[in-house]
BALOBA-1460 file (C-alpha; in Angstrom, 3 decimals):
// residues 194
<rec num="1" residu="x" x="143.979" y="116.178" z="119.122"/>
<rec num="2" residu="x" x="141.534" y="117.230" z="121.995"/>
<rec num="3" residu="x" x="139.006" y="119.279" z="119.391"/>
<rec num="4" residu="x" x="139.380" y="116.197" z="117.156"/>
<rec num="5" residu="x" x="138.373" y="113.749" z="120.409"/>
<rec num="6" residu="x" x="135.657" y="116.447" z="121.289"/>
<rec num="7" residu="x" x="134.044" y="116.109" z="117.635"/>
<rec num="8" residu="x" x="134.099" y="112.578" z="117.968"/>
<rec num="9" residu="x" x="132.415" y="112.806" z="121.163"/>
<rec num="10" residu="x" x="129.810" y="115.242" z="119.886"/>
<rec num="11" residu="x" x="129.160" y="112.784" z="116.708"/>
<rec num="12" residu="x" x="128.032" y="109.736" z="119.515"/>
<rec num="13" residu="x" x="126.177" y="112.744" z="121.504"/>
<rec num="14" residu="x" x="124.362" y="113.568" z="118.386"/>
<rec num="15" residu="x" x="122.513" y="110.120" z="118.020"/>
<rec num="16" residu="x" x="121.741" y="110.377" z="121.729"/>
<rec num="17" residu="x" x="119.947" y="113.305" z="121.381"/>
<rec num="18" residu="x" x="122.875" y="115.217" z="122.623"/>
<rec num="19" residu="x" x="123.839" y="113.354" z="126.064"/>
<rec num="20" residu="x" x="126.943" y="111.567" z="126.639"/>
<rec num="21" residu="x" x="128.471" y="109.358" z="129.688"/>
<rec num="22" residu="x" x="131.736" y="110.395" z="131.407"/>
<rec num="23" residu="x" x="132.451" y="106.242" z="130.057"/>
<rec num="24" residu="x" x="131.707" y="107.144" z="126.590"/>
<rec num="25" residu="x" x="134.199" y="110.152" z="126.786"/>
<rec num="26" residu="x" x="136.912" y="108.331" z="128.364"/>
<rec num="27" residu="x" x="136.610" y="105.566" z="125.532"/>
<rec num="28" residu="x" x="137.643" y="108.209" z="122.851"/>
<rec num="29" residu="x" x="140.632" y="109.299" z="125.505"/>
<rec num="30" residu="x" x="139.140" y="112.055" z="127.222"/>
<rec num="31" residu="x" x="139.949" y="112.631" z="130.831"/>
<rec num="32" residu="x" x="137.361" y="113.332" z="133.545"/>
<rec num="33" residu="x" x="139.474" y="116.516" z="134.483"/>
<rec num="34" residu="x" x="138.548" y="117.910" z="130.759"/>
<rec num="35" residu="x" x="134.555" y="117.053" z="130.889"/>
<rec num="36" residu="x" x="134.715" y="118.573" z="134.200"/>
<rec num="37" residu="x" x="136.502" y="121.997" z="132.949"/>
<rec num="38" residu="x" x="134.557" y="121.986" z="129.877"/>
<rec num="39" residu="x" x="131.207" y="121.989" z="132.235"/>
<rec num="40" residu="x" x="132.673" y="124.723" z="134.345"/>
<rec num="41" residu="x" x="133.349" y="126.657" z="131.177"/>
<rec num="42" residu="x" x="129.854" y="125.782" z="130.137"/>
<rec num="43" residu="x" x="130.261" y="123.410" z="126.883"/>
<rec num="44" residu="x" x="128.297" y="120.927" z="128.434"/>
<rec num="45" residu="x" x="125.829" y="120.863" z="130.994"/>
<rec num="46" residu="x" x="125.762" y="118.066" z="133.945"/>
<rec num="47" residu="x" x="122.412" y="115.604" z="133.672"/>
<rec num="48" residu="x" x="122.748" y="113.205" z="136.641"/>
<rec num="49" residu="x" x="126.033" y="111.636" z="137.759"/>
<rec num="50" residu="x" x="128.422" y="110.905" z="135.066"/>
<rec num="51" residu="x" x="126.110" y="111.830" z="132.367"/>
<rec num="52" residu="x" x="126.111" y="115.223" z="130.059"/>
<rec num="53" residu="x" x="124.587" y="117.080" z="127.243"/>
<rec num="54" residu="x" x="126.271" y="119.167" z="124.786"/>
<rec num="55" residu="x" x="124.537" y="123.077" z="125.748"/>
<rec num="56" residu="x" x="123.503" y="123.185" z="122.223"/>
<rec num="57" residu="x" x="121.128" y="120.606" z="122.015"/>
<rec num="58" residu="x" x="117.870" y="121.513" z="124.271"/>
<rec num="59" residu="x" x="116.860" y="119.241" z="127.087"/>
<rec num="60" residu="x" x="114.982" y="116.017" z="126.297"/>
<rec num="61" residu="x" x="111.492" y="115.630" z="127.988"/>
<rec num="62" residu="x" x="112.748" y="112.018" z="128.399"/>
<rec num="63" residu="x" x="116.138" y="113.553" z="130.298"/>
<rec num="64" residu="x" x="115.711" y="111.162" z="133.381"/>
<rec num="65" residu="x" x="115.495" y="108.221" z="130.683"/>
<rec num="66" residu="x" x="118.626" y="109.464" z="128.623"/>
<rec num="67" residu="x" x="120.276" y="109.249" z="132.311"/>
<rec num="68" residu="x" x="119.481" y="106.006" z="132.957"/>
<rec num="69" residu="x" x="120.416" y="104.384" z="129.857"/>
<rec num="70" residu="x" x="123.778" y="106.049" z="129.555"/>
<rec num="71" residu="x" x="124.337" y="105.519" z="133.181"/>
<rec num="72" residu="x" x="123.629" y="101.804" z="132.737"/>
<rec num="73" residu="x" x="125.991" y="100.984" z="130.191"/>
<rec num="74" residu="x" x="126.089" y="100.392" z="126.117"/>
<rec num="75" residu="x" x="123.782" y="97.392" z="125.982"/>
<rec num="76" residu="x" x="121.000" y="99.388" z="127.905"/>
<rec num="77" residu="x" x="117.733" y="99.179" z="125.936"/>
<rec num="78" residu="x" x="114.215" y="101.345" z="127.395"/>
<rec num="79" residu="x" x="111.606" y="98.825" z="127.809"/>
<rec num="80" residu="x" x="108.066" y="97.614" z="128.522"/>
<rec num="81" residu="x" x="105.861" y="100.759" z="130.541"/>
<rec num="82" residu="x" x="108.478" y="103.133" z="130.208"/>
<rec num="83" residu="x" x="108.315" y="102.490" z="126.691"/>
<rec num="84" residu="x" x="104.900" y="102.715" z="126.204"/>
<rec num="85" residu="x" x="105.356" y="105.955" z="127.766"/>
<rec num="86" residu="x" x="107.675" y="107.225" z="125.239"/>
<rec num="87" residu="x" x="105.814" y="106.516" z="122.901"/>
<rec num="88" residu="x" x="103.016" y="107.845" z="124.111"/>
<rec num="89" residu="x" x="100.847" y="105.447" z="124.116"/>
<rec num="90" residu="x" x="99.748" y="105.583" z="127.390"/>
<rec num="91" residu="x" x="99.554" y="108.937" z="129.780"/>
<rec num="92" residu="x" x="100.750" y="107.149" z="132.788"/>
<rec num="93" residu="x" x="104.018" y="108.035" z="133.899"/>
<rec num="94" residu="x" x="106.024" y="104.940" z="135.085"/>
<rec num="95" residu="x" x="107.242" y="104.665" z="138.992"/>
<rec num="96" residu="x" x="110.215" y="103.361" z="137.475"/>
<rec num="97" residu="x" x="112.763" y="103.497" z="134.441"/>
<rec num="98" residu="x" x="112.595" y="100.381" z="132.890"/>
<rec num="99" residu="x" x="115.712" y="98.923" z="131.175"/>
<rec num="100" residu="x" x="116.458" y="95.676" z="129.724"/>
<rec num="101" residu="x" x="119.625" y="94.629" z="130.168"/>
<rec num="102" residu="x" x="121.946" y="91.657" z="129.653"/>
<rec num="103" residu="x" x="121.394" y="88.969" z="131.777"/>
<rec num="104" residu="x" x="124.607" y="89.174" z="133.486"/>
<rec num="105" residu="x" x="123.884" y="92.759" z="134.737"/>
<rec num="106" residu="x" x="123.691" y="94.127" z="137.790"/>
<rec num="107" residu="x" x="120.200" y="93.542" z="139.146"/>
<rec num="108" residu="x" x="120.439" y="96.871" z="141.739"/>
<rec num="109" residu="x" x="120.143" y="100.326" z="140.527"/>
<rec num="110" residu="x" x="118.064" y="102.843" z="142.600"/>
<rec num="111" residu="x" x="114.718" y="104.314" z="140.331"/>
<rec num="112" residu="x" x="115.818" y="101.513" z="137.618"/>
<rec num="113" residu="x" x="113.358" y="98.982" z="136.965"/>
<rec num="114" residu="x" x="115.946" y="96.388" z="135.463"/>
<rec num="115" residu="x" x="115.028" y="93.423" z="132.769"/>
<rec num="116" residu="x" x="117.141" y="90.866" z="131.922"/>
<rec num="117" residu="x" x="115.475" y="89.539" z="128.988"/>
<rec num="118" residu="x" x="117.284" y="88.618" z="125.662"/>
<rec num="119" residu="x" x="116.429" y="90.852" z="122.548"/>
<rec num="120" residu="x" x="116.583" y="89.937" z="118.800"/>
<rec num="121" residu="x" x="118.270" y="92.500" z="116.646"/>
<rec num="122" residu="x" x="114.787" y="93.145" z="115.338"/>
<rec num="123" residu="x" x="113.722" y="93.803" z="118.711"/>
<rec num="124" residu="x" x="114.893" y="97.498" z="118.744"/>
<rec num="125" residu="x" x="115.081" y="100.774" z="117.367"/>
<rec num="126" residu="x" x="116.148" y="104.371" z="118.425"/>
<rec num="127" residu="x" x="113.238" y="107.072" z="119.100"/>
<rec num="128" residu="x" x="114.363" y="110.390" z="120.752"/>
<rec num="129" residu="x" x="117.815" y="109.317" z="120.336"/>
<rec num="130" residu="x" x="117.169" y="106.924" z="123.037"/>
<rec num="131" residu="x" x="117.683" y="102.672" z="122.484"/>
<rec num="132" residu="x" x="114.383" y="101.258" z="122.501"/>
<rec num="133" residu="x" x="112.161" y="98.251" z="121.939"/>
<rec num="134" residu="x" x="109.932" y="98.576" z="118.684"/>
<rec num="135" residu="x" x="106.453" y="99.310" z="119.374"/>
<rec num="136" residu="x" x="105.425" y="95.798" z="118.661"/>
<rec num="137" residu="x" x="107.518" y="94.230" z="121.083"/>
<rec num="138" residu="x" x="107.009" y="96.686" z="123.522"/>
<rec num="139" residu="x" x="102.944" y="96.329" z="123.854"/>
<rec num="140" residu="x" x="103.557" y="92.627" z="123.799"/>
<rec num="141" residu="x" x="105.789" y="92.687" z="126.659"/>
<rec num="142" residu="x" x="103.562" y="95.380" z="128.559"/>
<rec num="143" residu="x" x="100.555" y="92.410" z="127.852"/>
<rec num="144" residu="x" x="103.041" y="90.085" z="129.340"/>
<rec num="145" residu="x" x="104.142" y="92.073" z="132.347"/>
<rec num="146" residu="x" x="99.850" y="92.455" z="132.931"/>
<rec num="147" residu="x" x="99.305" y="95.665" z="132.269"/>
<rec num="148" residu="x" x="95.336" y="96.646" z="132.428"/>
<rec num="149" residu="x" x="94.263" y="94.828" z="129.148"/>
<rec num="150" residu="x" x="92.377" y="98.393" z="128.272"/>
<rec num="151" residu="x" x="95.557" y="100.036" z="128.194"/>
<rec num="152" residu="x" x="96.903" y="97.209" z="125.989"/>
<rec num="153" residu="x" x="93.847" y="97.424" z="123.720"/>
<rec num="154" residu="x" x="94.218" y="101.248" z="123.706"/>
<rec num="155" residu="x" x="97.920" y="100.738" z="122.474"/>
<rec num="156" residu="x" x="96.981" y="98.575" z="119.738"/>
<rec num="157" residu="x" x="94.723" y="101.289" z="118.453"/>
<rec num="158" residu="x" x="96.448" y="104.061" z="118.488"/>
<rec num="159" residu="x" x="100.078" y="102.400" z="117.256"/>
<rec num="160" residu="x" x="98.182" y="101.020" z="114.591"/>
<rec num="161" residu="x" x="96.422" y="104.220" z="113.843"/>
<rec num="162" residu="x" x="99.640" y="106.232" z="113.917"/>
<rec num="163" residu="x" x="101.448" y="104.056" z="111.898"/>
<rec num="164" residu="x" x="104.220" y="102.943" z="114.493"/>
<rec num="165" residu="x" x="103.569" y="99.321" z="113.641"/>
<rec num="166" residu="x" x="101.826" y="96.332" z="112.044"/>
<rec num="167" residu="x" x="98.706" y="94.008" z="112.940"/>
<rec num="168" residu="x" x="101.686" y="91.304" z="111.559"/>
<rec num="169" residu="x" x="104.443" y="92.952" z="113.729"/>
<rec num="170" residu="x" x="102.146" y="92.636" z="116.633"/>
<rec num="171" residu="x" x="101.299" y="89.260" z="115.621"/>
<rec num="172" residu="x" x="104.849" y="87.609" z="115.438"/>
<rec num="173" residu="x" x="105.721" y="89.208" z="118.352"/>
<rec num="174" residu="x" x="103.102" y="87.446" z="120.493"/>
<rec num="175" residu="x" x="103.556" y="84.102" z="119.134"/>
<rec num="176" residu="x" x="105.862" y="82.523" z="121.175"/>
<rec num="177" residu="x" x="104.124" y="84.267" z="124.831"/>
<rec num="178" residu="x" x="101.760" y="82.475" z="126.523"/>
<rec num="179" residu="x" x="98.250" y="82.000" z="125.191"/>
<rec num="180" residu="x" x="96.923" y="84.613" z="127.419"/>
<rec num="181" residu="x" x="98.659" y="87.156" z="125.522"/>
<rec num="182" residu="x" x="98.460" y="85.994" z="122.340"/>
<rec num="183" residu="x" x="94.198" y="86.035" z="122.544"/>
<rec num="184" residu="x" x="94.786" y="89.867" z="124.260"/>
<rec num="185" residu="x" x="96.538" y="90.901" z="121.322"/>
<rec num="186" residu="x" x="94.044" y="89.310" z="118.610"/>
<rec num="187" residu="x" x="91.918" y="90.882" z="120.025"/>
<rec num="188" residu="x" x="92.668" y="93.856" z="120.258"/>
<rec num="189" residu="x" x="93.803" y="93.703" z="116.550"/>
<rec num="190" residu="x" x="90.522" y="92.450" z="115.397"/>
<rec num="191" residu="x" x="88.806" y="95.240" z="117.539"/>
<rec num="192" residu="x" x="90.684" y="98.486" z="114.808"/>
<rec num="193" residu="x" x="89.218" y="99.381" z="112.254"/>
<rec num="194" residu="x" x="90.881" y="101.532" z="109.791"/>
């Protein structure tokens, strides 16, 4: 029963790029005494505070991230500049993790930028095994939030360049922001050339 409960665990690890939460494990019927003797014995490897990685699957350059999502619960979603960042469509490395969470969440977790705004189920993908908004919604929201327009227009670009999304994606997501946003975007859009 406990290998079967361990495969299961490594199947949700798997699309998590090979990080689970002690919550996750307990779901399945784990106990914490197990994930704690199977890290002494060296199966899995401790990322922050009831978070782990199975030692077969090499750290993530986004570890930190895969922390903070896990640690904040099953709805957690990366967002705006963090999301740019893992993207990499800007260089700058955000102060803070960004998360968008339900709006009942808890507002107060240390290093954890939290949102609470509501996302479509078009609003997100997985990249990195991580929970993410698309790239479209995630420039628009950076444009919200007032990022430096350059970096906006810079995002634009490149996501367009690279493939990770649509002049219409980017479109229909800015619609419904205010005006400000919506011209940024245009015109940035109007600026590539392919």
């Amino acid at each position: 029963m406990k290998q079967q409960k361990e495969f299961q665990l490594y199947q949700i690890a798997e699309d998590q790029a090979g990080y689970f939460s002690l919550p996750q494990a307990q779901e399945l019927g784990l106990q914490r005494s197990q994930i704690y003797r199977e890290e002494k014995r060296g199966k899995f490897l401790k990322s922050s505070t009831g978070v782990y990685r199975f030692r077969q699957f090499p750290a993530s350059r986004f570890e930190e991230i895969h922390s903070a999502v896990l640690s904040a619960g099953k709805d957690a979603v990366v967002g705006f500049e963090t999301a740019f960042y893992v993207y990499d469509l800007s260089d700058n490395i955000p102060d803070e993790i960004h998360l968008i969470l339900q709006p009942t969440s808890s507002r107060r977790r240390p290093g954890i930028r939290v949102h609470t705004t509501k996302l479509s189920p078009t609003d997100g993908t997985h990249y990195e095994g991580l929970p993410i908004t698309t790239v479209a919604r995630t420039i628009v929201d950076c444009a919200f939030a007032r990022l430096d327009d350059e970096q906006i227009e810079l995002a634009v670009f490149q996501s367009l360049q690279r493939g990770l999304t649509t002049k219409q994606k980017l479109l229909i997501q800015a619609e419904n922001r205010p005006k400000r946003v919506q011209a940024l975007i245009k015109k940035a859009i109007e600026e590539v050339v392919l």
